[in-house]
PASE-727619 format. One record per residue (C-alpha): z negated, y negated, x negated. Coordinates in steps of 0.2 Angstrom, whole numbers, plus 5000, padded with zeros to 4 digits. Layout:
N
ZYX
...
//
This chain:
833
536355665528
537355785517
536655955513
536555945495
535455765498
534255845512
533856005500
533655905486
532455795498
531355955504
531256035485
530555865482
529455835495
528556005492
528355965473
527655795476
526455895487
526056015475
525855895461
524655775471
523255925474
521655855466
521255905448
520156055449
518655975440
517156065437
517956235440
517156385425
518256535422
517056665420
518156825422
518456845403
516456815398
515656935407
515057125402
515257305413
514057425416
514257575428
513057665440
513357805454
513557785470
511857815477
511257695464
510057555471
510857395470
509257285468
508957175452
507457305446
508857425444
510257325440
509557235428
509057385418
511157445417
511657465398
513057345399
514557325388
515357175383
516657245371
517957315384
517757365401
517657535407
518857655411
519557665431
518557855431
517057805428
516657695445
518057755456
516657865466
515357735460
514657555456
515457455442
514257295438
514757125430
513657025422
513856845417
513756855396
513256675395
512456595408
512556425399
514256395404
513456355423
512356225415
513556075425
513456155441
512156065452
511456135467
512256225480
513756275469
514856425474
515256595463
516956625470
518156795467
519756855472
519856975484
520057165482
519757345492
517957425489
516657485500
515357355496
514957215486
513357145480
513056975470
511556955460
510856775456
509356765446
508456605443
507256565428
505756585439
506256765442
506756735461
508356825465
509756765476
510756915485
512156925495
512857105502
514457125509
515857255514
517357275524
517357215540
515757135540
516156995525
515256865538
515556655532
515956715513
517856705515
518756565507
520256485510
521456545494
521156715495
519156685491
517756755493
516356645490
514356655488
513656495489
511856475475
510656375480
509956355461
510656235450
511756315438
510456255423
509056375434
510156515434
509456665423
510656785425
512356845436
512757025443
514357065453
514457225460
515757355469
515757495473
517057605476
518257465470
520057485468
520157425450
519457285441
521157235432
521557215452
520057105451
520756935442
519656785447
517756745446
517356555443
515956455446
516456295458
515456135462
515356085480
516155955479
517556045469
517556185482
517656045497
519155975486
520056145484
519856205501
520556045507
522256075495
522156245502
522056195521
523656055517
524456165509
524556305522
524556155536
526356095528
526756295524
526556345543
527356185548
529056225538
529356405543
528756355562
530156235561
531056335554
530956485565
530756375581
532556315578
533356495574
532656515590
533756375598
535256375589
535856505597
535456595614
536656715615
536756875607
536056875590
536956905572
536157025560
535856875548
534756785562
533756945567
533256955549
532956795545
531856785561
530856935556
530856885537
530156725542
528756795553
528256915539
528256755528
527256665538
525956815542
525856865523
525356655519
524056655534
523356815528
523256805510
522356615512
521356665525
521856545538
521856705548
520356705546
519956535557
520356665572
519856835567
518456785557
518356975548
519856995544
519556945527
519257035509
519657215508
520457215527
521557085522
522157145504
522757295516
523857215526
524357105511
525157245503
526057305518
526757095522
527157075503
528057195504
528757195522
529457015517
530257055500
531257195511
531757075526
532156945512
533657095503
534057135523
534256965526
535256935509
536557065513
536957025530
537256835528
538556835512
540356825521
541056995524
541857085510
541056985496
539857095490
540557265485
539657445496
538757505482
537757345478
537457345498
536857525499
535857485483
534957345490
534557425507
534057575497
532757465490
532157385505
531757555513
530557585496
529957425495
529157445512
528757615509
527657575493
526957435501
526257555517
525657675503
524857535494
523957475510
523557635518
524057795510
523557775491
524157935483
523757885465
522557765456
522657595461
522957515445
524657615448
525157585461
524957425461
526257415445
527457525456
527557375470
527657245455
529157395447
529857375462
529857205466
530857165450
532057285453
532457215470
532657035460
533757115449
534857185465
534856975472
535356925456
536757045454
537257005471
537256805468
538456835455
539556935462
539656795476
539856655466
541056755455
542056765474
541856615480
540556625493
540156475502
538556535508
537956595491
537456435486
536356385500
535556545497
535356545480
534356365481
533356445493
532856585482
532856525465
531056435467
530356615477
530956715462
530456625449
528756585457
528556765461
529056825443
527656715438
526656795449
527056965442
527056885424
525156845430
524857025437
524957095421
523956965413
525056855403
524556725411
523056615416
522256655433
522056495445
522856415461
524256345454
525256475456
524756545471
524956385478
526556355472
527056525480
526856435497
527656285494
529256375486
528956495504
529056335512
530556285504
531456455506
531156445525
532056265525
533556345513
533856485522
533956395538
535256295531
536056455525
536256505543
536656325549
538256335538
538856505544
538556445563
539556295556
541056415555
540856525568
540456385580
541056215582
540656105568
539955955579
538556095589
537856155571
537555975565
536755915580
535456065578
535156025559
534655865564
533255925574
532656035562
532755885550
531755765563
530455885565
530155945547
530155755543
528855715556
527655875553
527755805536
527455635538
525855665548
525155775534
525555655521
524655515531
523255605539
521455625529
520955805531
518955765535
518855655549
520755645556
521055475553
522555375543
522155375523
522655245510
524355285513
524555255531
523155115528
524355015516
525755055528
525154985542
524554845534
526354805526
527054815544
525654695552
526054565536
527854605541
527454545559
527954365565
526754225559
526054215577
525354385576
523654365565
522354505561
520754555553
520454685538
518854745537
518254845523
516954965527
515755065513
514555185519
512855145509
512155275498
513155415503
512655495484
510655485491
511355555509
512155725499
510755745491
509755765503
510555815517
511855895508
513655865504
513855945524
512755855530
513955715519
515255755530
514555755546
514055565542
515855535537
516655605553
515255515563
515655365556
517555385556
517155395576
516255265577
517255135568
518755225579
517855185595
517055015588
518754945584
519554995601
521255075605
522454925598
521654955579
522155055564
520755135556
520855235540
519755325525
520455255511
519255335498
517655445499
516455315508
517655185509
518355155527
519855015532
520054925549
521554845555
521054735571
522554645579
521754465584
521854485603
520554415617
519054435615
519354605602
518554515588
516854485596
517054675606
517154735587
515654645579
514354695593
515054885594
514754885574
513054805576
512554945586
513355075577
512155005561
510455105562
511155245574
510155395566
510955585561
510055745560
510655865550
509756035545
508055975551
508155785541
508855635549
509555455540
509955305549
511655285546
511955095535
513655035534
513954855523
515754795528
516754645522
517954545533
519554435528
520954355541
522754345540
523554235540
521954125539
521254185521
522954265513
524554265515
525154425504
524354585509
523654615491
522754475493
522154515509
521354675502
520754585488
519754445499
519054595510
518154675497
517454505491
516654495508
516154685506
515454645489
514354495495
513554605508
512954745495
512454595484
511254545501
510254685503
511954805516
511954845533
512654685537
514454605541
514954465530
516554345533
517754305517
517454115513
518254015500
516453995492
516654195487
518154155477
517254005469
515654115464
516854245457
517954105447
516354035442
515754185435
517354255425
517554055417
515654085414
516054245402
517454175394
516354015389
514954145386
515954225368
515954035362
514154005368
513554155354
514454095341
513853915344
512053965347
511953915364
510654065368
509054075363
507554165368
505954085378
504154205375
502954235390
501254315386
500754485393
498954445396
497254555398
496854505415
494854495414
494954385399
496754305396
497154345377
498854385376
499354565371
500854555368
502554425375
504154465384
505654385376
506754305390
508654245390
508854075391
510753985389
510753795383
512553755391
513553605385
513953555404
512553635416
511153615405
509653745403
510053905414
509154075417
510154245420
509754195438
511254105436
512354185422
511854365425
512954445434
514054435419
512854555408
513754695420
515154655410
514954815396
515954715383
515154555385
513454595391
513354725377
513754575365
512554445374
511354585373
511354645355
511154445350
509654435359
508954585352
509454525333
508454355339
506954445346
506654545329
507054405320
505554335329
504654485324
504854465308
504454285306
503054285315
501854435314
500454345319
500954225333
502054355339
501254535336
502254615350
503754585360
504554645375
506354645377
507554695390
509054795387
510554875396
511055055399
512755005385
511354985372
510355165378
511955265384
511555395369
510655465355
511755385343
511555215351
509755225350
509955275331
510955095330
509455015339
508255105324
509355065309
509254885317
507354885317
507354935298
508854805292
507454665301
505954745293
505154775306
504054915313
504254985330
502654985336
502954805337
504354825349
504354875368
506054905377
506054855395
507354975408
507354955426
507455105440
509655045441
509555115422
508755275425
509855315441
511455255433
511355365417
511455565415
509655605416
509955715398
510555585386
509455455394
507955565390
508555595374
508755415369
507355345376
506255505367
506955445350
506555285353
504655325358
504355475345
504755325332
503455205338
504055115349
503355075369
504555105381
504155005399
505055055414
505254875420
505154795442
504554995445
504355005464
506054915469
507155065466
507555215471
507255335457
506055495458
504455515454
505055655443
505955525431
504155475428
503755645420
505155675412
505655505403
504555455390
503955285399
502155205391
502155065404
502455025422
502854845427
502554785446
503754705453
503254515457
503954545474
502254645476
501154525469
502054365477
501754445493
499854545490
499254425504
500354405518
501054575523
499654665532
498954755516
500454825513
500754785496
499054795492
499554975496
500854995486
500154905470
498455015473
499655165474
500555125458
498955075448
498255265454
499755335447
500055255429
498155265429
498255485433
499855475419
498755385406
500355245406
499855055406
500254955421
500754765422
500654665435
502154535437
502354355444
500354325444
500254135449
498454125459
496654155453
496654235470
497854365464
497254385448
495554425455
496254555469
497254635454
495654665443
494754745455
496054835459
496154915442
497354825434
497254785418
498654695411
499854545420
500954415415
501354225427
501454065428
499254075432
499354115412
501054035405
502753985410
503954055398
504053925384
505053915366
504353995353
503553825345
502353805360
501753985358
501153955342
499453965339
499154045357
498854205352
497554165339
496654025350
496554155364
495754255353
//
């Protein structure tokens, strides 16, 4: 491969690498909102103190003031953590002081505090140059924030505080650890074959670059942390010491390195005296940075950025001088360094805060490292090439080539969490499989770990990840040594199962057994539930899309049938799915044809029968298939564009109904989707369209099931549903039981009604009491909340009587009506009474 073509081929490689990092969402930059206070040294650093600082939020104070002492910083407004759910993480750069302390109060006055100093930093390191303090309070419980140093070097030396999610955390510290992966990767290639290319005695430009490149590689480790990993305190103010020393040590090895590889001659004795000159002072500010501070930090921290620039300014001369000479090497070298200096001019740029403080470009730092170590090995390659035969130096850059390409391969195909393949080593084995003769066929099994959102929750999203190695494992296992296993999202697992004897069946019992297998974490345990969709090749597809496509039919049909089960791809699957994408395009005719109309079933006092009220239920008069209920058609009211439209018809035909018929229809229940109730303004429509009908909304009752509460932001649900019940109107929380929503929901949401599932009722006899159970416990507990309960799917005087004396007091059934059109209604309410 030509030079120009393999550079151009890493530069790439690391940008794409770079670019791909996940989006830092739900990150808050709190360094520029908070306020200083000041406090001596043999101040208490307890909230009771603390908290009684005078603190200043117009400018901070001057280096003097805390030098000897605390400086404290207090979050100004603590709103901006509102988003943060529990367990999030307040995260800061790391500098030198003697101690640190971070104060979280919550609203109930309890106060988190962590204490750390050098040397004793514990599990609060981060990868990133971090240190991080995780909060066990939601950020919407948090009162108030303190950070505290004392004896800190400077807080303009102190550039980063943020509030992270976990799950943004887990994200950034997985960028973090790929990147340093691939950054140690590159420069252990890298030096691993300066080491081989030649064994005699060494040229000056080798030796440097061997020690430039093991300063680089020291500096990356230690400034990230990854050091860390093996000497777990060496972290926060111990490592900023030896950063300064590294940074420096690697800027000095890099001019060393620079004069000794240019062709002899080239560069004239003053720019070579000049350049070494500022090696020696770069290394000597540095050592005075890191262990000899003669002035205030602040200062000397400009000097090493002074320096640094000048030391740019010497390369830069240099470069073109040699190009203005016709240096060969030059331009290896100047491809090498051109990403280093402009990063690290940004870097200065930063230091002096003209720029934005994140990861960006710390991590581009790295990456450009990275790249250096590639470039400069190339560098050395060519002037081997010419003082060695030219067919010994390309054999060597083809091993450094092979290498680099395979260290990179694996992290570009391996998922960070459980160490299997991800989507992209998924789809690539899958292509090569397809690829394979006709007489090779094979299984795809789509694997989704159910509700891994209710597993984080309550076992934490470590306790998350534990499930999802476990699992990775045991599909590992499960599927055998011949199979390809991948996580190809964040619950989402792929098999790959070549069709061999007897593999098939060996799969399917080891998965069975893997289904139930219980995991403790932190004192809780959850039996592990996996629902997982099967498709054949070349038997069900013959394009690997395709394939995919029929897999997670499979997977879908066994969430649709209660999970933890295996389910097979049929032909019938693809039919259902037809049938129910030709049923929503004939659905937008059937409105405007008014093919929909609504039937009316009373909701009945139990002890005597008058109806109190009727629920309005869909009903489609199809030109082909006849009368159908949304037992059939329903699955297209997920459909937010459709079933928003189906939806608001039958709302305009319920208070039509209304208003037509006060006395035989008084009032009505009607069942709405979250589109209709996803916020406060939609809830205004649903008002405005109550006073365009004339109606009042007493008279209406809005059914939501448990999916609707769970599904929406607990916030704007709240805030619907509470205009819509401070107007009038009754809001029901509809099959209540069925879910999985929290009790909590019921004090918070402004529900007047709980309806029983008719699963309960349907079965109040033939379980061993223990839906009596379950229906006395929800009767108890609407009863205790002053809500009505109605008891669903009555169909037996046996049933009715069992629910009276059990205390409820309204149901609805076939026992007392079948749903019917509004013309057999008439009257009923009036006769019943």
């Amino acid at each position: 491969m030509p030079v120009r073509t393999f550079l151009i081929f890493v530069w790439l490689t690391l940008a794409g690498s770079l670019w791909s990092a996940p989006a830092q969402a739900e990150i808050v930059r709190l360094r520029s909102d908070v306020c200083y206070a000041t406090a001596p040294a043999d101040r208490s650093d307890n909230i009771a103190i603390v908290s009684r600082l005078r603190f200043d939020c117009a400018a901070p104070p001057p280096y003097a003031a805390y030098a000897n002492g605390w400086v404290w910083l207090k979050l100004r407004d603590t709103d901006r953590l509102r988003a943060m759910p529990a367990g999030w993480q307040l995260m800061t750069d790391q500098t030198r002081f003697r101690r640190m302390t971070t104060l979280i109060v919550a609203t109930d006055g309890t106060v988190q505090t962590h204490r750390i100093a050098p040397g004793t930093v514990g599990g609060h390191w981060g990868l990133g140059g971090m240190l991080r303090f995780p909060v066990a309070r939601a950020g919407s419980d948090v009162a108030a924030v303190y950070v505290g140093y004392r004896k800190l070097d400077d807080l303009s030396l102190m550039r980063k505080l943020t509030a992270v999610s976990p799950a943004s955390a887990l994200r950034l510290q997985g960028v973090w650890l790929g990147m340093m992966g691939m950054f140690a990767g590159a420069i252990l290639s890298a030096f691993a074959y300066n080491l081989l290319i030649y064994t005699g005695q060494r040229l000056a430009f080798q030796r440097w670059y061997l020690v430039w490149s093991a300063v680089a590689l020291c500096y990356g480790l230690t400034w990230t942390n990854v050091f860390a990993f093996v000497l777990p305190e060496y972290v926060g103010p111990v490592a900023v010491k030896g950063n300064y020393v590294l940074v420096a040590g690697m800027i000095a090895a890099g001019n060393m390195f620079f004069l000794s590889v240019i062709e002899e001659g080239v560069l004239p004795q003053w720019l070579m005296r000049c350049g070494k000159a500022l090696a020696v002072v770069n290394l000597g500010v540095g050592l005075m940075a890191g262990f000899a501070p003669v002035v205030a930090p602040k200062t000397i921290d400009l000097w090493l950025n002074i320096v640094f620039l000048m030391s740019a300014l010497c390369l830069g001369t240099g470069v073109v001088t040699a190009i203005s000479r016709r240096s060969r090497v030059v331009w290896f070298y100047l491809v090498g360094w051109t990403p280093v200096l402009g990063i690290f001019g940004l870097r200065v740029a930063r230091n002096f805060g003209l720029m934005v403080q994140d990861d960006t470009i710390d991590m581009a730092t790295f990456g450009a490292i990275a790249f250096e170590a590639v470039a400069l090995s190339l560098a050395i390659a060519d002037r081997f090439r010419r003082l060695r035969q030219e067919r010994d130096a390309a054999e060597q850059a083809r091993k450094v080539i092979e290498v680099e390409s395979d260290t990179f391969r694996r992290a570009a195909q391996t998922d960070y969490l459980t160490g299997l393949g991800n989507r992209a080593a998924f789809h690539g084995n899958l292509r090569s499989l397809c690829d394979a003769a006709p007489q090779s066929p094979f299984l795809l099994m789509l694997v989704d770990v159910d509700h891994l959102k209710d597993i984080n929750d309550r076992l934490g999203h470590d306790g998350g990840d534990l499930l999802l190695c476990k699992v990775g494992r045991g599909l590992a296992a499960a599927a055998g040594p011949t199979a390809h296993v991948s996580r190809i999202g964040g619950d989402e697992f792929a098999i790959l199962l070549p069709c061999r004897d007897g593999a098939e069946q060996a799969t399917r019992r080891a998965l069975e057994e893997l289904q139930g297998r219980t995991l403790t974490h932190g004192g809780r345990s959850w039996a592990l539930s996996l629902s997982i969709g099967l498709a054949r090749w070349p038997d069900h597809a013959d394009e690997a899309e395709v394939l995919v496509k029929n897999a997670d039919l499979a997977l879908y049909e066994a969430k649709q049938q209660g999970r933890r089960r295996l389910i097979d791809y049929t032909t019938q699957l693809r039919q259902t799915l037809d049938s129910r994408q030709l049923f929503g395009e004939e659905a937008r005719v059937g409105i405007e044809r008014d093919e929909f109309s609504l039937h009316y079933q009373p909701i009945v006092d139990i002890a005597t029968g008058v109806p109190r009220g009727y629920e309005a239920l869909l009903r489609w008069q199809h030109p082909v298939h006849g009368m159908m209920t949304p037992a059939i058609f329903g699955d297209m009211l997920n459909e937010r564009k459709l079933g928003l439209a189906i939806q608001q018809h039958v709302l305009d035909m319920a208070l039509a109904t209304l208003r037509d018929n006060p006395v035989d229809v008084p009032r009505l229940s009607v069942n709405l989707i979250a589109a209709q109730l996803d916020s406060p303004q939609a809830a205004a429509r649903l008002l405005d369209r109550l006073r365009h009908f004339g109606v009042e909304p007493s008279r209406l009752c809005i059914e939501v099931t448990e999916d609707f509460v769970l599904g929406r932001s607990i916030d704007e649900t709240a805030r619907a549903l509470g205009l819509l019940h401070d107007a009038g109107m009754t809001v029901a929380l509809d099959d209540f039981g069925t879910g999985y929503a929290s009790l909590i929901h019921l004090k918070h949401l402004p529900f007047d009604m709980l309806k029983i599932d008719r699963s309960f009722t349907l079965s109040l006899f033939d379980d061993d009491g223990q839906s009596e159970a379950i229906i006395r416990a929800i009767v108890g507990l609407g009863t205790a909340l002053g809500k009505h309960v109605v008891a669903e799917g009555i169909e037996t005087e046996r049933q009715r009587a069992k629910l009276a004396d059990m205390g409820c007091r309204l149901g609805q059934g076939y026992l007392f009506a079948r749903p019917a059109p509004l013309q057999a209604i008439s009257g009923m309410t009036a006769a019943a009474a």
